[in-house]
C-alpha positions in Angstrom: 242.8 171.8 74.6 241.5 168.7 73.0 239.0 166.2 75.2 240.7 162.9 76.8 239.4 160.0 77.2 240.4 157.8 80.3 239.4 154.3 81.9 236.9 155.3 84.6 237.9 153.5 87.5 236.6 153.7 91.1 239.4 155.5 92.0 239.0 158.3 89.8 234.7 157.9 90.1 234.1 160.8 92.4 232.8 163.3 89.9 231.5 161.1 87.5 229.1 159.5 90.0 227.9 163.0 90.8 227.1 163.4 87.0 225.1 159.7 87.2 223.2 160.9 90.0 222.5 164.3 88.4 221.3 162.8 84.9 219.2 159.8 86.0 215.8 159.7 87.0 216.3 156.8 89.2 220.4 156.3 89.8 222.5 153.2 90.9 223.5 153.4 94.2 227.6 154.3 94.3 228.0 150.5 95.4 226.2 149.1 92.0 228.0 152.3 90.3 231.5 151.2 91.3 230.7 147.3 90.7 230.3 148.4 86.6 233.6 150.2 86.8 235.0 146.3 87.2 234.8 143.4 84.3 233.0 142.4 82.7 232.0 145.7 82.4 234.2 148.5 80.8 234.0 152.3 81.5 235.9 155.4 80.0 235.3 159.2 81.5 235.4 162.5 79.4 236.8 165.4 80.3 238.4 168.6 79.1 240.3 171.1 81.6 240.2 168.9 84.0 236.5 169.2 83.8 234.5 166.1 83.9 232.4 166.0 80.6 230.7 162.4 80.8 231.2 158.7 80.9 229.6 156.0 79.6 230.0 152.3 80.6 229.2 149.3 78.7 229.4 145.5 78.5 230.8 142.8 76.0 229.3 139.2 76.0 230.3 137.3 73.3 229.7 139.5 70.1 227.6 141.9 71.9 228.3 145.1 73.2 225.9 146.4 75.6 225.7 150.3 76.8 224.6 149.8 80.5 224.8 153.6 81.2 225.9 156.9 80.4 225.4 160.6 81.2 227.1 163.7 79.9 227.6 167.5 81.7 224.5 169.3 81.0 226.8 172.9 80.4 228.3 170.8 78.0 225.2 170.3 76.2 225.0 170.8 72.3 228.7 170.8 72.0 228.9 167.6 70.7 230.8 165.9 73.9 227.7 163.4 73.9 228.4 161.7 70.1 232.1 161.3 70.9 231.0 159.4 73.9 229.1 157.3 71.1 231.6 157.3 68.6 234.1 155.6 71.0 231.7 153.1 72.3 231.2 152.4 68.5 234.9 152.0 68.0 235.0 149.3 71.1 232.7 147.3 69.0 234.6 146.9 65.5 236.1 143.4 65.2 239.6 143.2 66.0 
């Protein structure tokens, strides 16, 4: 089965926020967590089997894009997961 990306949203943050709070040395409370979930901020999840792989959220002003904060499943390390996260943040900045 092929990864899937999908708009992280509060209502499906859960197991995502576990993953923050895992892979950050000092992580956002769930209430700053769930604020970047909203615009202007934009946030798309990871997963395969219904696993979560990672997230990453990020921020457009103007021209910009900003990465504010992202975290992958350490099982899932060296597998790659962590560069498609990249690549698709990449893709959100190309012009349109």
């Amino acid at each position: 089965m092929k990864s899937q990306f999908s708009p992280l949203t509060a209502q499906n943050s859960d197991p995502y926020f576990d993953l923050h709070k895992q892979g950050q040395f000092s992580p956002w409370s769930r209430k700053i967590f769930e604020d970047c979930l909203t615009k202007p901020y934009f946030a798309y999840s990871l997963n395969q089997y219904n696993q979560p792989l990672g997230y990453y959220i990020g921020m457009t002003v103007l021209d910009e894009v900003t990465l504010m904060g992202h975290c992958g499943q350490r099982c899932a390390s060296r597998q790659g997961f962590r560069a498609i996260l990249v690549a698709t943040l990449y893709g959100t900045m190309q012009p349109k």
